[in-house]
C-alpha positions as CSV (number, residue, x, y, z in Angstrom):
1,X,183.4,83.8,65.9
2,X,182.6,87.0,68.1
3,X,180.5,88.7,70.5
4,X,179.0,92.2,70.8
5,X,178.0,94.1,73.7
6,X,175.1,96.2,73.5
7,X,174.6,99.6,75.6
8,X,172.2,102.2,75.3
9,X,174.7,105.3,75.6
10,X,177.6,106.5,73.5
11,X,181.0,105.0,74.5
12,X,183.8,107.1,74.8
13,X,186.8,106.0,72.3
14,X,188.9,104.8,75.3
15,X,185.7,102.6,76.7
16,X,185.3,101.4,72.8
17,X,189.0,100.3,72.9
18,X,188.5,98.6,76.0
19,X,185.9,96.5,74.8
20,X,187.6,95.6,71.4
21,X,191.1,94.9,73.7
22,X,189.6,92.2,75.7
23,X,189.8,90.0,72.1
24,X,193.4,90.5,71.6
25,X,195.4,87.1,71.2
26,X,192.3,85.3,71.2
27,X,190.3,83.9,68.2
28,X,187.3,85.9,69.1
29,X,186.2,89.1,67.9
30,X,184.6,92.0,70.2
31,X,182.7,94.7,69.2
32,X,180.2,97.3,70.3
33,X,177.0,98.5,69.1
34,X,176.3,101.8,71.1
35,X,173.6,104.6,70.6
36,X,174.5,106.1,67.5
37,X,174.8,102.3,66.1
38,X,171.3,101.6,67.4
39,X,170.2,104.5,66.0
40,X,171.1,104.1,63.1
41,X,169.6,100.5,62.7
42,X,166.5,101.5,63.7
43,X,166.0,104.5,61.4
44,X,166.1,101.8,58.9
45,X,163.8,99.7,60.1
46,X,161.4,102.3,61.3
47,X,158.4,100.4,61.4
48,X,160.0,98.0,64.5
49,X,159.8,101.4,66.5
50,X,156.7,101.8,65.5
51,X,155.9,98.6,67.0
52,X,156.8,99.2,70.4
53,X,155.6,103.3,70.8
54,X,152.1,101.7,70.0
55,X,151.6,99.9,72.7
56,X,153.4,102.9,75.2
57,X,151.0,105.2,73.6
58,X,147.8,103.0,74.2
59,X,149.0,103.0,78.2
60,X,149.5,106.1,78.0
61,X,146.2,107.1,76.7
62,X,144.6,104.3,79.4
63,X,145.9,106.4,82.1
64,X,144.0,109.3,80.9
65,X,141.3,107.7,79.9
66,X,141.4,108.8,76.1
67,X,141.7,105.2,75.3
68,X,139.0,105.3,72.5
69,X,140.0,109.4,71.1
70,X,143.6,107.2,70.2
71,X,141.8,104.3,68.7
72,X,139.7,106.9,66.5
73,X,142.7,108.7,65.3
74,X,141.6,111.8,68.0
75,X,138.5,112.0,66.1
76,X,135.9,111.2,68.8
């Protein structure tokens, strides 16, 4: 059994090895998944950030009211 912690930003090796200390002598695990690690998942699963930059685009576009040029690839 374990736990991960997740953070957006690249850990320092002495932050990692605080993490991965706060298991010792128990039977849990600990373990981090930082930017590079996130990264790196979703490069393989690119169409998940596909996913969510859709919908930030389409906002995007609202705000400027090119809403329907977006839709129609820009051609409009």
């Amino acid at each position: 059994m374990g736990w991960i912690l997740v953070v957006p930003c690249t850990l320092t090796t002495a932050e990692r090895e605080f993490v991965t200390s706060l298991a010792a002598g128990q039977t849990v695990r600990a373990g981090v998944w930082d930017r590079a690690k996130l990264d790196g998942l979703l490069a393989t699963h690119a169409d998940l950030e596909a996913s969510f930059t859709r919908n930030q685009l389409f906002e995007a576009a609202k705000v400027y009211g090119q809403e329907q040029a977006l839709l129609m690839d820009g051609c409009g």
